[in-house]
C-alpha positions in Angstrom: -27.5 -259.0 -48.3 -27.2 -260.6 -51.4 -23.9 -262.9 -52.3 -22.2 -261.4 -55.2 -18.9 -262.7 -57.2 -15.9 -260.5 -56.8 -16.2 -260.1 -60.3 -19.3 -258.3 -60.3 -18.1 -256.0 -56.6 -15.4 -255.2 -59.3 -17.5 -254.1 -62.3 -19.8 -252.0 -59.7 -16.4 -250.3 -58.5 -14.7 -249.4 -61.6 -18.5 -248.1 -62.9 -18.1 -245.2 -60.0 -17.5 -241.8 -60.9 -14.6 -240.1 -60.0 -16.3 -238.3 -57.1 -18.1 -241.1 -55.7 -14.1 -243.3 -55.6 -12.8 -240.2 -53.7 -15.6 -240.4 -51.0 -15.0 -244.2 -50.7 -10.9 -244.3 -50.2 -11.6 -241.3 -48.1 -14.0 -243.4 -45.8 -11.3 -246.3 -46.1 -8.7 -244.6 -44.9 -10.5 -242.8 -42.0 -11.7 -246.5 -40.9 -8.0 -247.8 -41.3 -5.9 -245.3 -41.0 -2.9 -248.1 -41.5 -3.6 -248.4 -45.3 -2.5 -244.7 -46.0 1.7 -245.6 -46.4 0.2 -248.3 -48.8 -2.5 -246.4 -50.9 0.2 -243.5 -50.8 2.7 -245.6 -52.5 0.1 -246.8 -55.1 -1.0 -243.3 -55.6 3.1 -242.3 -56.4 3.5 -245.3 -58.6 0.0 -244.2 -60.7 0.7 -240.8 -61.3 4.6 -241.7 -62.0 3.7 -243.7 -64.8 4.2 -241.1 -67.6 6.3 -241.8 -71.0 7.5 -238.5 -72.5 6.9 -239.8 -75.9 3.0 -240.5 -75.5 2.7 -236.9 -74.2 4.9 -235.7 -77.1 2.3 -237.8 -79.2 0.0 -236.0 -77.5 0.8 -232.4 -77.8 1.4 -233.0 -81.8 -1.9 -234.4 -82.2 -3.8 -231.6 -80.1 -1.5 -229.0 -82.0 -2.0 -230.7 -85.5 -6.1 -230.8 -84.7 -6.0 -227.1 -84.8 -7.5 -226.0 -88.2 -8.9 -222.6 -90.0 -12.5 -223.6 -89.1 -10.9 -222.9 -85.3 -9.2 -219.5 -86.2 -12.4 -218.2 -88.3 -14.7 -219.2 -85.2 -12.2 -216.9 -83.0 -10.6 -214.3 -85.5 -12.6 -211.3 -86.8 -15.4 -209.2 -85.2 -16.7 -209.6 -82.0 -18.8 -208.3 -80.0 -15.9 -206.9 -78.1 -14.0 -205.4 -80.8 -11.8 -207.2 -83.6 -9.9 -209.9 -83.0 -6.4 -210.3 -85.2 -6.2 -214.0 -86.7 -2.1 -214.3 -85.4 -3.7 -213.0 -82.0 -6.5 -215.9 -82.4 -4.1 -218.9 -83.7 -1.5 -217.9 -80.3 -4.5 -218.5 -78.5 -5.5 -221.4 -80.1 -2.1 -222.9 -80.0 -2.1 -222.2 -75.8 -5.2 -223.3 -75.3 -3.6 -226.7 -76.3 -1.4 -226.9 -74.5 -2.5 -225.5 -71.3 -3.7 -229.0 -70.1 0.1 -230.0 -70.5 1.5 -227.4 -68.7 -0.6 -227.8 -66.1 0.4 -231.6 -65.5 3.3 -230.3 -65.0 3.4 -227.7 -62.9 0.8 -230.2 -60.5 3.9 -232.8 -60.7 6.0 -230.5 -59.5 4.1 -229.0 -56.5 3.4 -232.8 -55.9 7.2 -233.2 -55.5 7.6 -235.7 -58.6 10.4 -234.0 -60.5 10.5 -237.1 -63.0 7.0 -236.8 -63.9 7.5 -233.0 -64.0 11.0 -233.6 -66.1 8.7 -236.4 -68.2 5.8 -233.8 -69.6 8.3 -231.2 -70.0 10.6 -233.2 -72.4 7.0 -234.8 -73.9 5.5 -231.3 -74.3 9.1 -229.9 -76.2 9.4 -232.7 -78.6 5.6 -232.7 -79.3 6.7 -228.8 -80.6 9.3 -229.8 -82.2 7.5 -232.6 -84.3 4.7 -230.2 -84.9 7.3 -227.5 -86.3 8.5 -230.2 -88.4 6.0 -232.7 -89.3 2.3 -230.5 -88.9 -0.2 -230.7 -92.2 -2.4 -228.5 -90.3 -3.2 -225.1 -92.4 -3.3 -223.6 -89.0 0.3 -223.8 -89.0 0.9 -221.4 -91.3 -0.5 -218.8 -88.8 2.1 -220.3 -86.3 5.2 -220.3 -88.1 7.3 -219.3 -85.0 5.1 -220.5 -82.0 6.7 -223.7 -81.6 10.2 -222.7 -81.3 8.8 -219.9 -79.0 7.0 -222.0 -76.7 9.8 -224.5 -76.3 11.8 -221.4 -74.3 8.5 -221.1 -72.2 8.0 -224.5 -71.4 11.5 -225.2 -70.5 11.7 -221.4 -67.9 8.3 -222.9 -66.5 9.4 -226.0 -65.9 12.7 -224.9 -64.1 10.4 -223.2 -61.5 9.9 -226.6 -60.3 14.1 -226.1 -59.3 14.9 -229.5 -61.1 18.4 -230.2 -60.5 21.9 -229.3 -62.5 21.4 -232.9 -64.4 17.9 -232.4 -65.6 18.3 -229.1 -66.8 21.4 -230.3 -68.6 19.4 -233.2 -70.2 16.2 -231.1 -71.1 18.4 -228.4 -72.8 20.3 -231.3 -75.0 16.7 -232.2 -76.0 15.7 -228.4 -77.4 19.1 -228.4 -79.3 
């Protein structure tokens, strides 16, 4: 077998998809099952490392991305029936943020209620900055969705049962 540099076993590793990765820690922890604690505690630390404020960034950019060449693609005639343009920009607007909700609803089941409590708080000030700051002539279409979806984040994110203090915190945030 040829020699190579650990430099170049590291390139070939990092060029795997995300498919082939899972097969290969799957086969390395079958062959040792002592490395599970340690890949376990990797694994927490990896998907800990959320900041609130770059989901928030996050959210506002997705949100402020929304524009009428969106709502005209989805409001109007179909071909099954007519489709309102408020009816269109709600779906638009959840559409958005559906990948966000769903991080945190997976960090809950996971039993990380920091991560959970960290995309919750990112997703509700990412609202509230679109509310305030948005250029986007969607937003005209939305004038009450971002207040409206704060409430809705915040009930699906208690579902998790976060404790007394993190529901204390996330609610001084949406004042």
């Amino acid at each position: 077998m040829i020699q190579l540099k650990r430099s170049e076993m590291m390139h070939f590793i990092q060029s795997l998809n995300t498919n082939e990765a899972s097969q290969v820690l799957c086969r390395l922890l079958d062959e040792d099952p002592l490395l599970t604690k340690k890949i376990y505690e990797m694994a927490v630390k990896v998907a800990s490392n959320v900041d609130a404020d770059t989901i928030m960034n996050h959210v506002f950019r997705k949100l402020d991305m929304l524009d009428m060449d969106d709502l005209n693609g989805r409001a109007g005639r179909t071909r099954y029936g007519y489709v309102e343009p408020d009816e269109a920009a709600w779906e638009l607007f959840e559409e958005a943020l559906d990948p966000f909700i769903d991080e945190m609803r997976k960090n809950q089941r996971r039993a990380l209620p920091a991560t959970a409590k960290a995309y919750c708080i990112g997703v509700i000030n990412g609202l509230l900055l679109y509310r305030e700051k948005s250029r986007s002539d969607l937003r005209d279409w939305l004038e009450d969705a971002p207040g409206d979806y704060i409430d809705t984040v915040f009930e699906e994110w208690k579902k998790g049962n976060p404790d007394d203090s993190d529901i204390a915190d996330v609610q001084n945030i949406m004042r």
